[in-house]
ZAMARGU-4260 file (C-alpha; in steps of 0.2 Angstrom, whole numbers, plus 5000, padded with zeros to 4 digits):
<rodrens>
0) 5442/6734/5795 | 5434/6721/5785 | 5438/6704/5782 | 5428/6687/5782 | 5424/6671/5794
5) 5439/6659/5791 | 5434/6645/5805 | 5425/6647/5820 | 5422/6634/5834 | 5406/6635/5842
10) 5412/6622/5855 | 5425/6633/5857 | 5420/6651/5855 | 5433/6658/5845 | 5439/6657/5828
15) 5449/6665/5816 | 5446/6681/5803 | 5454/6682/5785 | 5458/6701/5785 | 5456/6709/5767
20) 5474/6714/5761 | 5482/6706/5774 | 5493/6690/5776 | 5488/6684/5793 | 5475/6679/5801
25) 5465/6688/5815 | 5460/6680/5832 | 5441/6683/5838 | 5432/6677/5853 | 5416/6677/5858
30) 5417/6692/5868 | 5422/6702/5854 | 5407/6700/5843 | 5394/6713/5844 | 5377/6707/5834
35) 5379/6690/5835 | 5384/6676/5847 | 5391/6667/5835 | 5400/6665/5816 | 5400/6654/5803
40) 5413/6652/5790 | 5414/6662/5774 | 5402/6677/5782 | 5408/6693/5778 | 5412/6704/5796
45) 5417/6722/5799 | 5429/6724/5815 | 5440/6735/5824 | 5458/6728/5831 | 5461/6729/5849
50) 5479/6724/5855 | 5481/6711/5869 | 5496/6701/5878 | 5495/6688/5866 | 5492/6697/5852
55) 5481/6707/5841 | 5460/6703/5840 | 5447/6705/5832 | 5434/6715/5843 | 5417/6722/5838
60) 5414/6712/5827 | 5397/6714/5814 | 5392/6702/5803 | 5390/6711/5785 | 5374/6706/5776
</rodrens>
């Protein structure tokens, strides 16, 4: 899937993925990103959504360039 940085917090290691053609938001944590450490908003991303107890995330995650 493909989507784009909507907030990240570096203090925090996670943020948040707007997902193209979709309404909600995606969670992504640190741990999910694959060629990076870290995001910054409005950077394009490819990913693949991995289910969890508290819902769905954003894992693998790429930074388009």
């Amino acid at each position: 899937m493909k989507g784009t940085v909507k907030t990240w917090l570096d203090f925090k290691g996670y943020g948040f993925i707007n997902v193209e053609d979709e309404k909600d938001d995606l969670f992504v944590h640190h741990t999910g990103l694959s060629n990076t450490s870290y995001l910054k908003k409005g950077q394009p991303v490819e990913f693949e959504v991995k289910d969890t107890p508290r819902g769905p995330q954003a894992v693998d995650v790429k930074i388009l360039y």
